[in-house]
Structure formats: C-alpha cells, structure tokens
C-alpha positions as CSV (number, residue, x, y, z in Angstrom):
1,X,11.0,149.1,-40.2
2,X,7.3,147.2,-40.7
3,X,5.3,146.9,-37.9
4,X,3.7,143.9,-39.3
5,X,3.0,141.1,-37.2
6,X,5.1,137.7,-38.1
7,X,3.4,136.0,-41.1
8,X,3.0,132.3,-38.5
9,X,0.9,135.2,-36.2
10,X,-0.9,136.3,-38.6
11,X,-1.5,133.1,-40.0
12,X,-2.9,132.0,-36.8
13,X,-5.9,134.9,-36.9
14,X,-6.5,134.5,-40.1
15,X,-4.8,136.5,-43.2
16,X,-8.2,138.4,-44.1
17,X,-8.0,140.1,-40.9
18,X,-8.7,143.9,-40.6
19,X,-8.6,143.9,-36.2
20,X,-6.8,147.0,-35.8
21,X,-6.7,148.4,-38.7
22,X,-8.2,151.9,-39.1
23,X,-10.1,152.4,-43.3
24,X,-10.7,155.4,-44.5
25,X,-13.5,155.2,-47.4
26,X,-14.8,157.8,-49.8
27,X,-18.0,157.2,-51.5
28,X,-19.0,155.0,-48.6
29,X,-22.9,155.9,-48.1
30,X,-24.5,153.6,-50.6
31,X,-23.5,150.8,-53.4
32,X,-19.9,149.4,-54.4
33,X,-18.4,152.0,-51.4
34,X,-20.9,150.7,-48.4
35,X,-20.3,147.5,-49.0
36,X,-16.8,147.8,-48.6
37,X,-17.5,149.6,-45.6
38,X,-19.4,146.7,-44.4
39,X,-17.1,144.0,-45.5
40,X,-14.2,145.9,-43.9
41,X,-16.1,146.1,-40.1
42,X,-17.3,143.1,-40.7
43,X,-13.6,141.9,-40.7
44,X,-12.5,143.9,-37.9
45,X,-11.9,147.0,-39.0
46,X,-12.9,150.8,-37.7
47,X,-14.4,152.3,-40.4
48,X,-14.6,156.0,-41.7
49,X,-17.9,156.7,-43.8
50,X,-17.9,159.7,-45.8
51,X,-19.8,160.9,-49.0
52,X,-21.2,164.7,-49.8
53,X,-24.3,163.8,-48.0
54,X,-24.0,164.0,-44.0
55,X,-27.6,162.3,-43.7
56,X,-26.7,159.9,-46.0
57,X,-23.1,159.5,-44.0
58,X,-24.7,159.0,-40.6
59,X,-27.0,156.3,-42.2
60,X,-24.3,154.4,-43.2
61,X,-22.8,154.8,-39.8
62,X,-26.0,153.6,-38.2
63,X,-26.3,150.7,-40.0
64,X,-22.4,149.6,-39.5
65,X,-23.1,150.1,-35.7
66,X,-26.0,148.0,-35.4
67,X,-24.4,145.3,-37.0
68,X,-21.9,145.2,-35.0
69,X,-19.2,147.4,-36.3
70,X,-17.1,150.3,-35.7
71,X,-17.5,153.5,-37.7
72,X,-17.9,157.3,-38.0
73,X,-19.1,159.5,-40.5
74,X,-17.2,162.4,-42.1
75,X,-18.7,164.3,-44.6
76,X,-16.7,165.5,-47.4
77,X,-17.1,167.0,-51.2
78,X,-13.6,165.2,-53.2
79,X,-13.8,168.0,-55.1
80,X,-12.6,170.2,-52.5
81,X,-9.2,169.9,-51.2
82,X,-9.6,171.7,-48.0
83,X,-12.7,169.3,-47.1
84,X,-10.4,166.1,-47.9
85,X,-7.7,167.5,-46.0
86,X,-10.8,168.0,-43.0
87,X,-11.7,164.4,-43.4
88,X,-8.1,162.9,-42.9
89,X,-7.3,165.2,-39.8
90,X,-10.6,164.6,-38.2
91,X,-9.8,160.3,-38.7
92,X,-6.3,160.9,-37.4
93,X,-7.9,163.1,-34.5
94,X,-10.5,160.2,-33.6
95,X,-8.3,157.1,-34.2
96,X,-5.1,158.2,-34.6
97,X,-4.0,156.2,-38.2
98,X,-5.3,155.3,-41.3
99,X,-3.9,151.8,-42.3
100,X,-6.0,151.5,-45.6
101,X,-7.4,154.3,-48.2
102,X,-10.2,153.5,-50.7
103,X,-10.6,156.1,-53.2
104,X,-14.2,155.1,-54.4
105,X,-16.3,158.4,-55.0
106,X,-16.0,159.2,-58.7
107,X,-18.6,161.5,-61.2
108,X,-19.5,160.6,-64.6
109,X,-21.5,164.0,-65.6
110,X,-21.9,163.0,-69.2
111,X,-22.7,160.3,-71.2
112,X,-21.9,160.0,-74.6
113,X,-19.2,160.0,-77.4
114,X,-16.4,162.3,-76.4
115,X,-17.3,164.7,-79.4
116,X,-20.0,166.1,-77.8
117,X,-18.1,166.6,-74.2
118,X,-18.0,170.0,-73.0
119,X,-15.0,171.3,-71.4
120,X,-16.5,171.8,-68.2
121,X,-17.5,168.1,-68.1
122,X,-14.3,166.4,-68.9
123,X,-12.7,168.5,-66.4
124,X,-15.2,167.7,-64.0
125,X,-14.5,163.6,-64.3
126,X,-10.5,164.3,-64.6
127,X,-10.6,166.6,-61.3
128,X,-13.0,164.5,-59.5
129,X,-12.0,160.9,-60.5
130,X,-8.3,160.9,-60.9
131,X,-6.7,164.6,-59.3
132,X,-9.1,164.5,-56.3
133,X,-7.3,161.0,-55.6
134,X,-3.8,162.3,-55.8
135,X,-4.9,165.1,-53.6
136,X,-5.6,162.1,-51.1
137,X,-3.4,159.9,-51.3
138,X,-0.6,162.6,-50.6
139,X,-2.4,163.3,-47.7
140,X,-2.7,160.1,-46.0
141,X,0.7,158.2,-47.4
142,X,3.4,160.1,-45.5
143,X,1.5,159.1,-42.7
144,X,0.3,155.8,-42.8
145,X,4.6,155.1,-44.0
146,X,5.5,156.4,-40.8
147,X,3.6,154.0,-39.2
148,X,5.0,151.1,-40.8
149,X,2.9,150.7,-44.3
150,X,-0.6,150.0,-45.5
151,X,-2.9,149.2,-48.4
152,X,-4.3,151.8,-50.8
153,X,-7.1,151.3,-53.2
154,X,-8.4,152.8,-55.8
155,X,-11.8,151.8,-57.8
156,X,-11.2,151.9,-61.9
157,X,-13.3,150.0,-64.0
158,X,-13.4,148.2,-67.2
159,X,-14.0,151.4,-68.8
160,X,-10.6,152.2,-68.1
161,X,-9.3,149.0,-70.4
162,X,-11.3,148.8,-73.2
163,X,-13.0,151.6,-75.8
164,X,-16.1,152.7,-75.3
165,X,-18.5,154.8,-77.0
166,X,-20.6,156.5,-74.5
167,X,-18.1,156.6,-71.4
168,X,-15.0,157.7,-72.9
169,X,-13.9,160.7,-71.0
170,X,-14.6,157.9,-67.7
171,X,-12.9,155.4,-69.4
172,X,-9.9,157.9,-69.3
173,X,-10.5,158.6,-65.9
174,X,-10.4,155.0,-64.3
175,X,-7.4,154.3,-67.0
176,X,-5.6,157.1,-65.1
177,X,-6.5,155.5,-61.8
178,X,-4.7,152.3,-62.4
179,X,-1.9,154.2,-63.7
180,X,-1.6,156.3,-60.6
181,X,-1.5,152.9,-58.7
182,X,1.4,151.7,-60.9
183,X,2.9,155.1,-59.5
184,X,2.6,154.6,-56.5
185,X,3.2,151.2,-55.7
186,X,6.7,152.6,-57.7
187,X,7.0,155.3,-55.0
188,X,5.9,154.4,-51.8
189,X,6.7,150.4,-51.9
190,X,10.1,150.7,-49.9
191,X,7.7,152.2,-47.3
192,X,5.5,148.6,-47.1
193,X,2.9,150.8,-48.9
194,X,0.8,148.9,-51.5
195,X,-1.3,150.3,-54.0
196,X,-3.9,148.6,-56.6
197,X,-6.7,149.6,-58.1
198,X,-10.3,146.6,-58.5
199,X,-11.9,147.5,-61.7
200,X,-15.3,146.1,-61.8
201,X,-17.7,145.2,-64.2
202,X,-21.5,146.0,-63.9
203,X,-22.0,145.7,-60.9
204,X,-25.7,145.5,-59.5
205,X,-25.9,149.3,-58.1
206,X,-28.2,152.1,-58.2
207,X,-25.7,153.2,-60.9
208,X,-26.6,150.6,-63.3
209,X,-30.1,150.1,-62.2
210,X,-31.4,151.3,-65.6
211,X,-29.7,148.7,-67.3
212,X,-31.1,145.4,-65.0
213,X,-34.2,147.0,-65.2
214,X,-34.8,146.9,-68.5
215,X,-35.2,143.1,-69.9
216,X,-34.0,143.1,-73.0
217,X,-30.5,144.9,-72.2
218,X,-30.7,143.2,-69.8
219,X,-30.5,139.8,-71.5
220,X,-28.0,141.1,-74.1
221,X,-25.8,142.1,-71.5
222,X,-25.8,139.1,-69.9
223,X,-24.6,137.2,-73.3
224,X,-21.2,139.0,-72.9
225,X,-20.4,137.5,-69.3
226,X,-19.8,134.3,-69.6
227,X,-20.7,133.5,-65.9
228,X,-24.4,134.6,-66.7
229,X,-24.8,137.2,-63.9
230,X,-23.7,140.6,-63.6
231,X,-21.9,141.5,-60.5
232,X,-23.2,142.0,-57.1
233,X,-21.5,144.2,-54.6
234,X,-19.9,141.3,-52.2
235,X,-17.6,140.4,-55.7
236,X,-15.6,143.6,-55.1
237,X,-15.9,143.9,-51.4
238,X,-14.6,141.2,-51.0
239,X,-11.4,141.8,-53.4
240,X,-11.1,144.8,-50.9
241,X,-11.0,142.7,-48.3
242,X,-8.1,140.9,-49.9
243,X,-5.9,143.8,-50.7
244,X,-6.3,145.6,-47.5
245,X,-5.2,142.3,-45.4
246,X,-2.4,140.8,-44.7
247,X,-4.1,137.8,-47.9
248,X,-2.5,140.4,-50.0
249,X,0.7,141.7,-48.6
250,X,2.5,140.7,-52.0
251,X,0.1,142.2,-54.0
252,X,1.4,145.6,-55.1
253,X,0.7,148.1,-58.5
254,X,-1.6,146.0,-59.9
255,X,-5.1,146.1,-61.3
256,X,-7.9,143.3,-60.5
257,X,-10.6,142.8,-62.4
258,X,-13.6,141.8,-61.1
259,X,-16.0,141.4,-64.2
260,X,-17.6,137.7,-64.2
261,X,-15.4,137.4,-67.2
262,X,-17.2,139.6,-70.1
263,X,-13.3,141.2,-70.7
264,X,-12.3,138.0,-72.1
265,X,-15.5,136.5,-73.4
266,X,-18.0,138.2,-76.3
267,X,-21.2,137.2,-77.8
268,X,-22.9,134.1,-78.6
C-alpha cells in the first residue's frame, strides 16, 4: 500500500515539496549534479552528496549547510560496485530511506567518431554511464518499494536521441539510460516507483565551458536553439524538482527534454 499523503494534503503544502523526503545524488559536487542537490534542499529535502572526490564532496556539503539545507557527503567511485553498495548502506544507516535516486555521474573518455574508439574506452562509458546505474538502482529499489514508492532519475542527454559525430559511443550511453527508465518504470510501477530520465541540452557547465568560451561556436551554437540561450543549470534542476515531487506523481518511463528547443529547431 502507498504511503502517500492524500493529494487535497499535499495540495495544501504545495506539490513541489521534498519535506521528508531523503535524495540520494551521484555526481553531486559541482555542475548539472550540485544544482540538483541544491534545488532538492532548497525544497525540503535531506540530501546525500557524493562524487570520487571526498574534498570536493564535503564542499558541496558545506555549502548546502550554510544555506540552509540538510546534507552529507559520501564519497564513492560508480565504477565500483562495492563503493555504491557503501554509499546506499551508509544513507540508509544515517537517515534510514532513500525516497528519490539521481543517477547523474557519467564519463565520456573520448571524443570523436566511433572508428577511432578503443575498446577500453567504449567499455569505460557503457560500464560507467549505463551498467553502473543498474548496479544502483537494484540496490536502492527493493527498498525504497518497501517503503511505499519513490522517484528515480536518470540524466541522458540529447546525445542519446539524435546522431552525432564526435559523441557517439555517449550518445549510446545516455540512449541506454532512457531505455533503462522505460524498464523500469515497466518493472517497478506496481510498487508506486517512477522512473524518467531529463536529457539536457548544453547546459552552461564546466563540461561545456570550451564551447561558451569560444565566440564564434559560440554564436553558431546559439543559431540552433531557437530560445537564443544555451541552458543554465536551474533548467534541469528544476525538472528534478518536478519528478521527484508529488507535481510529478503521474509521470512515469518517460524522457524530458530540457534543450531550449535546438531538437526541434535548425539553422537560420
């Protein structure tokens, strides 16, 4: 049986919500994965930070605290199955729960067309950006069904739904990921589990720092969205925000893109 509040109660404290909820976050120490883990306190939520880096993961706690939030930092290499294994017991240990997963870490060790892509790489992104998520999600969705459901989400991209010629073995990655959703929204939906994937655009990160740096990719770039911005992390916190509350309890399987429109628009 859910253990969701009434939908008049909920209504009444508003349906983006997260007071109670406990959201574990991989990749959470610096762009599209810290500001969901600011978004997410911000809204009520306790908060698990966790990245390869402990400095970098007890930054990111730091700076949740002082504004206000709730959060601890857990260190962990996705690669590793015994260190994600580590990081859900240790959340379970301090809070008991885990209402909402975000699989955000991901690699992308090469760059270029897939003809040139070693076999080390490509296992490197498959392993690390679609099986490392499984591995997760296995661990943490018998127990947050038991408890009466929650919200998983997984970070694709647009990669994953168009061609490419320099990220192809990512593009097949973060394709995967939405499939995986699909899967598991199949799965674990009779539980009052949900599970969609937000596949962004460029978003203005480190990651694609190169690229807004650079003024004349810049402005080519910028042709092909046909809001005339590239993304900034608050557009796919917030989605987060969405799917984890109770503003997306009917939202189940599918994949939201969040790419100021350049999927559907082109050059001038």
């Amino acid at each position: 049986m859910s253990t969701q509040a009434p939908r008049s109660e909920t209504a009444a404290r508003g349906l983006f919500d997260l007071t109670g909820k406990v959201a574990l976050i991989t990749g959470s120490t610096r762009g599209i994965g810290l500001g969901i883990a600011k978004q997410f306190a911000a809204h009520g939520a306790r908060v698990v930070v966790s990245s390869r880096k402990p400095d970098a993961c007890e930054a990111a706690r730091g700076a949740i605290v002082e504004a206000g939030g709730e959060a601890i930092a857990v260190p962990c290499n996705i690669g590793q199955k015994d260190q994600l294994q580590a990081l859900v017991e240790r959340t379970l240990a301090e809070w008991g729960q885990i209402d909402v997963l975000v699989c955000n870490a991901a690699v992308n060790p090469y760059f270029g067309p897939m003809s040139g892509i070693s076999d080390e790489a490509f296992d490197k992104i498959l392993g690390s950006n679609v099986r490392s998520n499984l591995w997760l999600c296995n661990m943490v969705l018998p127990q947050m069904a038991k408890s009466g459901g929650g919200s998983v989400i997984l970070l694709s991209s647009i990669a994953g739904l168009k061609g490419t010629k320099l990220l192809g073995a990512y593009g097949i990655s973060k394709a995967a990921d939405s499939q995986l959703a699909r899967n598991l929204a199949v799965e674990w939906g009779s539980k009052n589990v949900r599970a969609n994937c937000i596949a962004p655009g460029i978003i203005r990160t480190d990651f694609a720092k190169a690229l807004y740096e650079n003024p004349k990719a810049y402005e080519m770039v910028l042709k092909t969205y046909p809001l005339g911005r590239l993304g900034e992390v608050e557009d796919v916190a917030g989605v987060a925000v969405m799917l984890a509350s109770d503003a997306g309890a009917f939202i189940t399987g599918q994949t939201i893109v969040v790419d100021g429109g350049t999927t559907v628009g082109g050059f001038e």
